[in-house]
VOPAGU-2260 file (C-alpha; in pm, 1 decimal, decimal comma):
REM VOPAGU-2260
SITE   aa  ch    i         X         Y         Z
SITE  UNK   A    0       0,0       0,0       0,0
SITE  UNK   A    1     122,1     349,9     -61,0
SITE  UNK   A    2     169,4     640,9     136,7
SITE  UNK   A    3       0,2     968,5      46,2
SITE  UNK   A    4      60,8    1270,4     233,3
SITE  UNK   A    5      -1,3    1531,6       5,6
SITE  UNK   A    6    -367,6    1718,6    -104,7
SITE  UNK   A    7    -537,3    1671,6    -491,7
SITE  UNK   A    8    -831,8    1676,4    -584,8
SITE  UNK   A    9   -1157,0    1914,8    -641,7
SITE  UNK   A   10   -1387,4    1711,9    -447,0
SITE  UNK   A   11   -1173,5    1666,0    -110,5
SITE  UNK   A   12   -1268,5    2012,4     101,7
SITE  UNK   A   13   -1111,9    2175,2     385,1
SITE  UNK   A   14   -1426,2    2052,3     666,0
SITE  UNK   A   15   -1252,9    1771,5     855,6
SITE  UNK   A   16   -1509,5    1593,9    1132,9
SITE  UNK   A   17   -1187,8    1560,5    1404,9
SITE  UNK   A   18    -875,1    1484,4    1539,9
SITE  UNK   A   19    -698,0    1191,8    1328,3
SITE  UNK   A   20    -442,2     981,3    1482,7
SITE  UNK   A   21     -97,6    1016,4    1335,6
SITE  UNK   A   22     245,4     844,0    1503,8
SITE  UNK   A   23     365,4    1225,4    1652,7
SITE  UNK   A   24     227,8    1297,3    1974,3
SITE  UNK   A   25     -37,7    1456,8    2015,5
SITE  UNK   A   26      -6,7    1922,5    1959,2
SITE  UNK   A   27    -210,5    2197,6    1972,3
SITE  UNK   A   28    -326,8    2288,7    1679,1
SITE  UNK   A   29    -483,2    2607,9    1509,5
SITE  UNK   A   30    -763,2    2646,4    1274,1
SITE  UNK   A   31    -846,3    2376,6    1081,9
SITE  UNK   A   32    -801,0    2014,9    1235,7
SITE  UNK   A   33    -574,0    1747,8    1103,8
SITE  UNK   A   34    -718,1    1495,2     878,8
SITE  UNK   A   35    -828,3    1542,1     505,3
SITE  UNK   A   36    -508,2    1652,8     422,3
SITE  UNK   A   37    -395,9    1261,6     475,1
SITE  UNK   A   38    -586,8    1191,1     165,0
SITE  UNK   A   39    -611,2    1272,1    -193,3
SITE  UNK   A   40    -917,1    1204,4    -411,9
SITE  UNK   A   41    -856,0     854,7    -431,6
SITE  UNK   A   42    -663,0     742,5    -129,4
SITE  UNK   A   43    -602,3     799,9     232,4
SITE  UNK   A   44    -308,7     736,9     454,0
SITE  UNK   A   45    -305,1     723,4     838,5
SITE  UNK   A   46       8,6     643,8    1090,6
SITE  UNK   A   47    -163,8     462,5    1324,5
SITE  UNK   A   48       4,0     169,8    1542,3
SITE  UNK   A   49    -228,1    -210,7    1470,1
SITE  UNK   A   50    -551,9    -180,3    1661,7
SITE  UNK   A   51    -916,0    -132,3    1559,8
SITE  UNK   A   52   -1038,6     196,3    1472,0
SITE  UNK   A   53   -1383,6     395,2    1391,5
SITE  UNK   A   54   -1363,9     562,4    1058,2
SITE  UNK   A   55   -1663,0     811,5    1000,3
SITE  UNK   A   56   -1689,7     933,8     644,3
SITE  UNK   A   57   -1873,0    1255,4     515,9
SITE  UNK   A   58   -1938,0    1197,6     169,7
SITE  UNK   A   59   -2053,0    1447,4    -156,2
SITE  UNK   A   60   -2015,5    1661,9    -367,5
SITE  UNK   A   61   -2149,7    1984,2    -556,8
SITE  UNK   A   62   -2234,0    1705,1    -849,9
SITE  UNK   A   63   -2334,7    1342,9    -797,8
SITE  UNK   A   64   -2147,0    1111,9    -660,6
SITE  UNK   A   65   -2113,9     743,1    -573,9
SITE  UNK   A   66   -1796,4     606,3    -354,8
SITE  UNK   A   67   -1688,2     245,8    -221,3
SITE  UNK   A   68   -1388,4     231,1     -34,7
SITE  UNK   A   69   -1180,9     -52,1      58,1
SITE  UNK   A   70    -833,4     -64,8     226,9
SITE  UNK   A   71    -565,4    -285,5     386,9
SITE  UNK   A   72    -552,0    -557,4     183,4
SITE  UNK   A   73    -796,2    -538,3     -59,5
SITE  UNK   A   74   -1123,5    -534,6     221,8
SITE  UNK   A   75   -1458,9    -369,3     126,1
SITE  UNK   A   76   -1544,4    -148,8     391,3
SITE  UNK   A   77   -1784,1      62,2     263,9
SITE  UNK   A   78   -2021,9     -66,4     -31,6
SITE  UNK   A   79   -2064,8     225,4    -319,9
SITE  UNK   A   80   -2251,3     487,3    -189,3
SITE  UNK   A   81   -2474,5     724,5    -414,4
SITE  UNK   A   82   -2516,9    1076,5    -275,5
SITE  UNK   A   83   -2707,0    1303,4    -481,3
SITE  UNK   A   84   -2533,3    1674,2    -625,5
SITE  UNK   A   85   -2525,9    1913,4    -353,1
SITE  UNK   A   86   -2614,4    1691,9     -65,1
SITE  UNK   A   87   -2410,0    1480,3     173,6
SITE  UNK   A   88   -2416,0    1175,0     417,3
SITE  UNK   A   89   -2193,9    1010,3     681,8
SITE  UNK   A   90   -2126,3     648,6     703,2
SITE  UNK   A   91   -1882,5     468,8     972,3
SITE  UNK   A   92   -1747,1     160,5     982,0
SITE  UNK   A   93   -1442,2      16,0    1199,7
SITE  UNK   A   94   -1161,1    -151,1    1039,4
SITE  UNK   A   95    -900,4    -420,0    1207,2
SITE  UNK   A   96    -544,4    -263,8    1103,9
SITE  UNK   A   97    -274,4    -574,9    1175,4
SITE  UNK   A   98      78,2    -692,7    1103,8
SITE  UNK   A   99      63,3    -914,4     868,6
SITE  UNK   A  100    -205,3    -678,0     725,5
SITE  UNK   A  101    -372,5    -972,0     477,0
SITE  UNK   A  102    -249,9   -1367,7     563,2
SITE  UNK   A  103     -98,0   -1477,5     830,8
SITE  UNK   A  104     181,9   -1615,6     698,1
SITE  UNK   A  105     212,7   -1344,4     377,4
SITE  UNK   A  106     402,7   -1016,5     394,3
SITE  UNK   A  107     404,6    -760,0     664,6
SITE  UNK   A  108     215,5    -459,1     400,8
SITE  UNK   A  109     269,5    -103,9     472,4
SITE  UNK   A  110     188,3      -7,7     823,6
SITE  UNK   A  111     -77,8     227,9     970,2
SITE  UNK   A  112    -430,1     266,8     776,0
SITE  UNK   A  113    -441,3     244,4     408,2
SITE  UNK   A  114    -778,7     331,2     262,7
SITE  UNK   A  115    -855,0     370,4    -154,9
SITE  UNK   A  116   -1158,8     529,2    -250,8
SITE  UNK   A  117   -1280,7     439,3    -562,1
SITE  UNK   A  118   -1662,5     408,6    -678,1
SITE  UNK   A  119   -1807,9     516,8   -1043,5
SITE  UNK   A  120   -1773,9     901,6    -911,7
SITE  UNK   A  121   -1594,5     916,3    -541,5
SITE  UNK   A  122   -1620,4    1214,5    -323,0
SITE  UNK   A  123   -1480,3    1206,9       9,7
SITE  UNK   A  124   -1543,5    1528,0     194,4
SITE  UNK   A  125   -1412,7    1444,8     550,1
SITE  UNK   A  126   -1300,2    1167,7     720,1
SITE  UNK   A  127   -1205,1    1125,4    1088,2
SITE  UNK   A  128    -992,4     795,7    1235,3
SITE  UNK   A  129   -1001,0     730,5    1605,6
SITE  UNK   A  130    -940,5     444,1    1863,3
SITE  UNK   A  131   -1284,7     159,8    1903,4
SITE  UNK   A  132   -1396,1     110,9    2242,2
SITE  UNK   A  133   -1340,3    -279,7    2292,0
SITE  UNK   A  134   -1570,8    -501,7    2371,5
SITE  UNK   A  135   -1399,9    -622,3    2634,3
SITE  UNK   A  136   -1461,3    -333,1    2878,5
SITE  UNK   A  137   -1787,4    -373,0    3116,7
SITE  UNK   A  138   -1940,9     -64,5    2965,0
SITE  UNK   A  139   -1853,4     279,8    2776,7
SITE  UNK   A  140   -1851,4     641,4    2886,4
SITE  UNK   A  141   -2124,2     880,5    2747,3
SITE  UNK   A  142   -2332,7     601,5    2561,7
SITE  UNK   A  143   -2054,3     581,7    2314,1
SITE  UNK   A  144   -2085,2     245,1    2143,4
SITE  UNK   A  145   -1860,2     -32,7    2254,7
SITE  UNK   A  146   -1686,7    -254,5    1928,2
SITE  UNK   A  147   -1750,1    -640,2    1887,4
SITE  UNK   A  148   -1483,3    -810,2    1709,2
SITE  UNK   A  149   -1567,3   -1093,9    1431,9
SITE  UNK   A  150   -1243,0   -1313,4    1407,8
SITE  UNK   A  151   -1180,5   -1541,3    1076,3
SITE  UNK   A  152   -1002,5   -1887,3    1121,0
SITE  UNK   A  153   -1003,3   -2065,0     754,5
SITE  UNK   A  154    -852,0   -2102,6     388,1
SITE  UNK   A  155    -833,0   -1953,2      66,0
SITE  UNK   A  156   -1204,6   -1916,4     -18,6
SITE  UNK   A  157   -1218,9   -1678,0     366,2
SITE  UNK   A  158    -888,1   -1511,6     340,9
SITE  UNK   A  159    -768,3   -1147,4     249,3
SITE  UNK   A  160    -653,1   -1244,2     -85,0
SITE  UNK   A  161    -344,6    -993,9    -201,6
SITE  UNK   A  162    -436,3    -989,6    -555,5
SITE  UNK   A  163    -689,4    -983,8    -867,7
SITE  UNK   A  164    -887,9   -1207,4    -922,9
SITE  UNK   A  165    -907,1   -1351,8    -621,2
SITE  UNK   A  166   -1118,0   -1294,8    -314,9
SITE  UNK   A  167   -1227,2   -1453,6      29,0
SITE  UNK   A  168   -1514,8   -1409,7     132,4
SITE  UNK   A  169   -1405,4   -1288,0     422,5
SITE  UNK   A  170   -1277,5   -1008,6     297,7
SITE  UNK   A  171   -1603,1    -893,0     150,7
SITE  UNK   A  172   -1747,8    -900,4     488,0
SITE  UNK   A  173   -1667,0    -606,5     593,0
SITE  UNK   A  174   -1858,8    -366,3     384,8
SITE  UNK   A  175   -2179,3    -554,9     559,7
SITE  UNK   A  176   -2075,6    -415,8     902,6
SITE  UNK   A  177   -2118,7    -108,2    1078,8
SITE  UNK   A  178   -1938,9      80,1    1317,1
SITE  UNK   A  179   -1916,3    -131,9    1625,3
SITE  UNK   A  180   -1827,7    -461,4    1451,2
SITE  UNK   A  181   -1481,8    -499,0    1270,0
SITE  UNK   A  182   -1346,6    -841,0    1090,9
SITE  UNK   A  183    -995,6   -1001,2    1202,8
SITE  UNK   A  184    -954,0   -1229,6     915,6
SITE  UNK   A  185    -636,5   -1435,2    1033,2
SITE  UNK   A  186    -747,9   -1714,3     728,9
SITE  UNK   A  187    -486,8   -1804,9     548,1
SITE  UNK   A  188    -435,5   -1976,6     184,1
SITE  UNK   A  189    -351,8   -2362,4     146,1
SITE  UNK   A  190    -433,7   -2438,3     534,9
SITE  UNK   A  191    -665,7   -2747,7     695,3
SITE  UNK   A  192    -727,6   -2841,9    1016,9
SITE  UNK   A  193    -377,5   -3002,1    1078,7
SITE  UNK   A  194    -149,9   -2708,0     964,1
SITE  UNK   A  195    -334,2   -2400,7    1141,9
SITE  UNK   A  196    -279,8   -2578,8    1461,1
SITE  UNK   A  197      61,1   -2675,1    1390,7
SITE  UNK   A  198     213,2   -2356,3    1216,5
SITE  UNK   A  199     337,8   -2060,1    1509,3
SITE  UNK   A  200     215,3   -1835,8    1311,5
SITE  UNK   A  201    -134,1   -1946,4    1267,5
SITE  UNK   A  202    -293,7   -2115,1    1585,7
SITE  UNK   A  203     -19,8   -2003,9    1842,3
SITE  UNK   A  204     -15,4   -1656,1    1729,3
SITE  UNK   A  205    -409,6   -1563,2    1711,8
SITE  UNK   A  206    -541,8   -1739,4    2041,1
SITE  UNK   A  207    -352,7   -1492,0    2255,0
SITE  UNK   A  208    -555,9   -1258,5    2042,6
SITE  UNK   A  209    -907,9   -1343,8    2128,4
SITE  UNK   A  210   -1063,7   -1119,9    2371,3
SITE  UNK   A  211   -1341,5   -1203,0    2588,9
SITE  UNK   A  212   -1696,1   -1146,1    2415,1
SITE  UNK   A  213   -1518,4   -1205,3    2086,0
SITE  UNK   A  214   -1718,0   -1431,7    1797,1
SITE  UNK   A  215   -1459,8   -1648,8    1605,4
SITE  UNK   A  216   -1591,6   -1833,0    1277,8
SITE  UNK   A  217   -1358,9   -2156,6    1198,2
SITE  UNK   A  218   -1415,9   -2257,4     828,0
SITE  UNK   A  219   -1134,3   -2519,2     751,1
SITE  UNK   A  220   -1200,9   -2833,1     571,5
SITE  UNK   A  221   -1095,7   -2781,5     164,8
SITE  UNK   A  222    -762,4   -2879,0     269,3
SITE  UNK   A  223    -792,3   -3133,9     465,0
SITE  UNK   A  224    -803,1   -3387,3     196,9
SITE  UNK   A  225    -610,8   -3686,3     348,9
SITE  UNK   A  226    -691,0   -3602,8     722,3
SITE  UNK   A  227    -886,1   -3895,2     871,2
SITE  UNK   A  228   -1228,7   -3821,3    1042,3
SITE  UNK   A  229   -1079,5   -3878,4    1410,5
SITE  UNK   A  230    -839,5   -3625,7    1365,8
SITE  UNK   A  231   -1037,7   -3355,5    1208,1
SITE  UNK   A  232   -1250,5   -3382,0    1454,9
SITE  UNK   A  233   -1056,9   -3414,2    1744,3
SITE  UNK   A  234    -880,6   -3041,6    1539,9
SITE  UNK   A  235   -1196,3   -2906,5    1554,8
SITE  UNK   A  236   -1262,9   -2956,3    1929,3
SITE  UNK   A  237    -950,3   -2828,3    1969,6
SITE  UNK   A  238   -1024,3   -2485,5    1830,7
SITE  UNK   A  239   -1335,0   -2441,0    1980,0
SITE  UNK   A  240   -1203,8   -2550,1    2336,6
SITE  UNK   A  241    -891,8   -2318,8    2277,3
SITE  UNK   A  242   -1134,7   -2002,8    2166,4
SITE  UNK   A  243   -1354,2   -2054,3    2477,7
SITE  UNK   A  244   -1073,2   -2070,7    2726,7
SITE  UNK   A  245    -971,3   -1727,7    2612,6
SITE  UNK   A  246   -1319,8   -1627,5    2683,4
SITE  UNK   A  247   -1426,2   -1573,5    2303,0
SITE  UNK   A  248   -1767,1   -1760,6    2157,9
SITE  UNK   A  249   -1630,2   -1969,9    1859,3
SITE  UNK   A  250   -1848,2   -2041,6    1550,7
SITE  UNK   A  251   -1854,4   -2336,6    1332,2
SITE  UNK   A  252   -1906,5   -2276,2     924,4
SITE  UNK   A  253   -1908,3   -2559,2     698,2
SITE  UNK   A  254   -1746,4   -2476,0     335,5
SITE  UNK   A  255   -1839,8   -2307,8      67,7
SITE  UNK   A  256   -1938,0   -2583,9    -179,2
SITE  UNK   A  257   -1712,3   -2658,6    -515,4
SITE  UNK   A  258   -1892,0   -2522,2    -836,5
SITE  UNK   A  259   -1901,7   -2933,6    -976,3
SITE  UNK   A  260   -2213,5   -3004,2   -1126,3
SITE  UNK   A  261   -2404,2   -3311,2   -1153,3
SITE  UNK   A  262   -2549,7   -3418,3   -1523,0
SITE  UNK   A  263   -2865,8   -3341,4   -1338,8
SITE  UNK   A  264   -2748,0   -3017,0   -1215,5
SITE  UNK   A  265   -2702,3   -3115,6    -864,0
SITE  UNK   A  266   -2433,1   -3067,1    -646,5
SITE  UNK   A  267   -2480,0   -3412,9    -530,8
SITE  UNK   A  268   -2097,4   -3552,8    -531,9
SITE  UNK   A  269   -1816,4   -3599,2    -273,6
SITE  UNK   A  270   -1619,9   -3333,9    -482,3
SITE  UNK   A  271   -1880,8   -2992,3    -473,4
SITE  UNK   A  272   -1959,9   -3171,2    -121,4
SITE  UNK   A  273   -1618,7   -3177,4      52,5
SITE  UNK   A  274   -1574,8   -3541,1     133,3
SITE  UNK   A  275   -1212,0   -3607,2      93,2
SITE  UNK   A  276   -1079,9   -3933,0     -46,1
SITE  UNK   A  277   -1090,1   -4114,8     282,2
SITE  UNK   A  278   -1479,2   -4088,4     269,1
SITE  UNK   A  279   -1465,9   -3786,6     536,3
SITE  UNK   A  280   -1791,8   -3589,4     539,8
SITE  UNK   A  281   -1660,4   -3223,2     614,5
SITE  UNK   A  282   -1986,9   -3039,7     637,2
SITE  UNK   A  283   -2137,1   -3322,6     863,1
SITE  UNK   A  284   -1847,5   -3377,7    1076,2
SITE  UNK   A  285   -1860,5   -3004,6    1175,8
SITE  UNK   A  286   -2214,4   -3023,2    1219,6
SITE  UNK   A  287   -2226,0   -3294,6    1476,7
SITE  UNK   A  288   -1938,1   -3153,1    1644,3
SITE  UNK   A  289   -2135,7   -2789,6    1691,2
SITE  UNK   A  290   -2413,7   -2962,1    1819,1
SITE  UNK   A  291   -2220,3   -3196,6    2062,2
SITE  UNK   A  292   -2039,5   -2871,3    2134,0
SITE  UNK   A  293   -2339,0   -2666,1    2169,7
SITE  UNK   A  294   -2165,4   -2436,3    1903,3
SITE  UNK   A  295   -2338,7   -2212,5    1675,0
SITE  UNK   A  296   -2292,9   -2328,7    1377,6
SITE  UNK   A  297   -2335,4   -2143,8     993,5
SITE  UNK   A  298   -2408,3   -2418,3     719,9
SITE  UNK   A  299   -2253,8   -2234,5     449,3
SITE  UNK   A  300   -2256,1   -2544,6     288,5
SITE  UNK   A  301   -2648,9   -2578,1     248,0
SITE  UNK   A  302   -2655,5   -2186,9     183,6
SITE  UNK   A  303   -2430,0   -2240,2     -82,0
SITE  UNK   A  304   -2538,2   -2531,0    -219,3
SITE  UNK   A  305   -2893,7   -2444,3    -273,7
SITE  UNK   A  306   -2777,6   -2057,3    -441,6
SITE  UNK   A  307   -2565,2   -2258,8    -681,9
SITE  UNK   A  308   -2775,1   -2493,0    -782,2
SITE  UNK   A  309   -3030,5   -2197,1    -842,5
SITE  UNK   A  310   -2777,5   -2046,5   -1038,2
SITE  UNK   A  311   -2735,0   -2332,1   -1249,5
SITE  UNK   A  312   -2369,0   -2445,7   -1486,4
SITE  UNK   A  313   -2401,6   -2130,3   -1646,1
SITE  UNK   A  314   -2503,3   -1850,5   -1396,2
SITE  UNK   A  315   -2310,2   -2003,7   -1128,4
SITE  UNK   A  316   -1966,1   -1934,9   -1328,3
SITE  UNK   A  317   -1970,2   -1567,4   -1265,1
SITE  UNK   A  318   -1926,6   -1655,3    -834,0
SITE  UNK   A  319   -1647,8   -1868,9    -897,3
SITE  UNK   A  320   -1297,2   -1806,7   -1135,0
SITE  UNK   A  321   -1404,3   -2052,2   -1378,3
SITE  UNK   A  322   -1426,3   -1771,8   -1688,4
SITE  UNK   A  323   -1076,1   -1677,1   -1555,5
SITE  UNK   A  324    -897,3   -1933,9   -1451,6
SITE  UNK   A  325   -1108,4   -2231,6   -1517,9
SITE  UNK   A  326   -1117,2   -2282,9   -1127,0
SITE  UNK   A  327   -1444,5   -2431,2    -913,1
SITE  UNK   A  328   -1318,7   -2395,1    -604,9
SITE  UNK   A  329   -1219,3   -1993,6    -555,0
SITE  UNK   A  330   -1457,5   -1692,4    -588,8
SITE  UNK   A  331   -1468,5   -1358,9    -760,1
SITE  UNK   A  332   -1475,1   -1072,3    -624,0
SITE  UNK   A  333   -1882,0   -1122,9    -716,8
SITE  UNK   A  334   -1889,2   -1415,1    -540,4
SITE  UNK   A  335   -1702,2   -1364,0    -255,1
SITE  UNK   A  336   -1919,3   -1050,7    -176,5
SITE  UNK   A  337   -2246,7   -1244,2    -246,8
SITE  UNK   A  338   -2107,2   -1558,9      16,5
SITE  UNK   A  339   -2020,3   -1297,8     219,3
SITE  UNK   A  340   -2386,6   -1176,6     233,6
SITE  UNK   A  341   -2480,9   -1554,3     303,3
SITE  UNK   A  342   -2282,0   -1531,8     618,0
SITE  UNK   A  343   -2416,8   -1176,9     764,3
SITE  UNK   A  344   -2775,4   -1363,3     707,1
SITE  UNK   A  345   -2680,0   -1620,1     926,6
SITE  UNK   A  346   -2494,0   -1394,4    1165,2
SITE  UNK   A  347   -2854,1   -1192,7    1217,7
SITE  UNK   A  348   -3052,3   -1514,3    1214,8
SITE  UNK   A  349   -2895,1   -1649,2    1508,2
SITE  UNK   A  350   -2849,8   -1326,4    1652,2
SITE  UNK   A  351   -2481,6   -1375,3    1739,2
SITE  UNK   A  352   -2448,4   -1011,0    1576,1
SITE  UNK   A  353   -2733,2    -726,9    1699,9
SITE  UNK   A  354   -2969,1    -590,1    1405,9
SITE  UNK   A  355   -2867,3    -230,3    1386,7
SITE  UNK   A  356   -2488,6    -269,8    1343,4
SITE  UNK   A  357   -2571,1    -494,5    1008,1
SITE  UNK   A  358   -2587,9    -329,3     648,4
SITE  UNK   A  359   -2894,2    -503,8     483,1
């Protein structure tokens, strides 16, 4: 990510909504407050140590506009916005800023806050950065509201993926929450059940992360293609004991299906399934382990099973990177956005996430 610190562009103006955080200590300052001037029409930079912060956007112009912005690696944050000329609106949502800033196990990224704005016509008029209340404390000052934290345990198809094409669907959940809930997404490409517990810098490095009153979704299962059922499910007991004793409230997903039809346009085969060649039901091993558990538990599975099916050969190639890369297993940027959606659904249905801090 790059750096701006400079000021272009007609539709950025000089009202700033507050104090941003920068590296320097903190100074007086005269007239108008620091912020905008970390961002130019398309991008914003902010030197701010890993944490989770609010960011509250004004947005508009004197001539229509429409803005998404994403940041870090590649995350939705904010879906495109439409503000008509003359008029503008404020949106918030917080954002997890961490070291690695995408996988776990991929490069470090810039650090501090990278956000791009982009949209068919962005126009970011202020912007202000500060500190989220955790969720951890017993209760905030002045009614201000207190941030939840959604962390991601799972594989390619959840992950922060660094580059075009490719997207998690994780990383498209984002743009679904609003301020008070942020997205951790520690998944990381290539991983199963046996190699997130056993690499340091998967398993060993995020437990000591989870917070009390955290929710932590575990999707792994596409890799674990020659792990027997004892041991995947003995893994997945392991997680979910290991989340609890650091007070957070783990959640089970089963995996996106693969996009491999049936002649009769089913999904009705070990392979779209995910049962591995050693007859291992993923999906209803994590099932019966949530409810022995008593785990909440997403069936991404069914979700996704029944919308591609809908979808049919055809219409269901646009979720997935067949057209691109002839590929059934990973999703678009389209697809990862509309999974994505599948999981805030289920994150409302079961209420593990309250109503009002949910983009619908």
């Amino acid at each position: 990510m790059r750096r701006f610190t400079a000021l272009r562009g007609a539709t950025l103006t000089a009202l700033a909504l507050g104090t941003v955080l920068t590296a320097a200590p903190a100074r007086a300052h005269t007239g108008r407050p620091p912020g905008i001037e970390h961002c130019t029409a398309t991008a914003c930079h902010f030197d701010v140590p890993p944490g989770t912060y609010d960011v509250t956007l004004r947005l508009g112009a004197a001539t229509a506009s429409a803005t998404r912005v994403t940041g870090e690696t590649r995350r939705t944050l904010l879906p495109e916005t439409a503000v008509p000329a003359g008029e503008h609106v404020t949106r918030s949502f917080t954002v997890d800023v961490r070291t690695p800033e995408g996988e776990p196990t991929g490069p470090d990224g810039t650090p501090g806050l990278d956000l791009v704005l982009d949209g068919s016509a962005p126009a970011l008029d202020a912007i202000r950065v500060t500190p989220a209340l955790s969720h951890a404390r017993p209760r905030s000052r002045g009614g201000t509201p207190i941030t939840r934290r959604i962390l991601l345990i799972g594989d390619s198809t959840v992950c922060d993926q660094p580059a075009d094409p490719y997207s998690g669907w994780g990383q498209q959940l984002p743009q679904y929450l609003r301020k008070g809930l942020s997205v951790a997404n520690h998944a990381d490409s290539g991983e199963s059940t046996v190699t997130y517990l056993r690499d340091p810098r998967l398993w060993a490095a995020v437990q000591p992360l989870i917070r009390p009153g955290d929710l932590v979704l575990v999707q792994l299962a596409h890799n674990d293609k020659t792990t027997d059922e004892a041991t995947y499910r003995a893994n997945l007991e392991t997680l979910v004991a290991g989340i609890r004793d650091r007070g957070g409230e783990p959640v089970l997903v089963t995996p996106v299906v693969r996009r491999w039809f049936n002649a009769d346009g089913t999904l009705d085969n070990g392979t779209a399934l995910l049962v591995n060649g050693l007859g291992v039901d993923h999906p209803a091993v994590i099932r019966a382990v949530a409810a022995a558990e008593d785990v909440p538990l997403i069936d991404l599975t069914a979700k996704t099973k029944a919308l591609v099916e809908s979808l049919g050969p055809e219409g269901s190639k646009a979720l997935y990177l067949y057209n691109e890369k002839r590929d059934n297993t990973h999703t678009s940027v389209h697809g990862a956005t509309v999974f994505a959606g599948l999981v805030r659904d289920e994150l409302l249905a079961r209420h593990l996430v309250p109503e009002g801090r949910v983009r619908v």
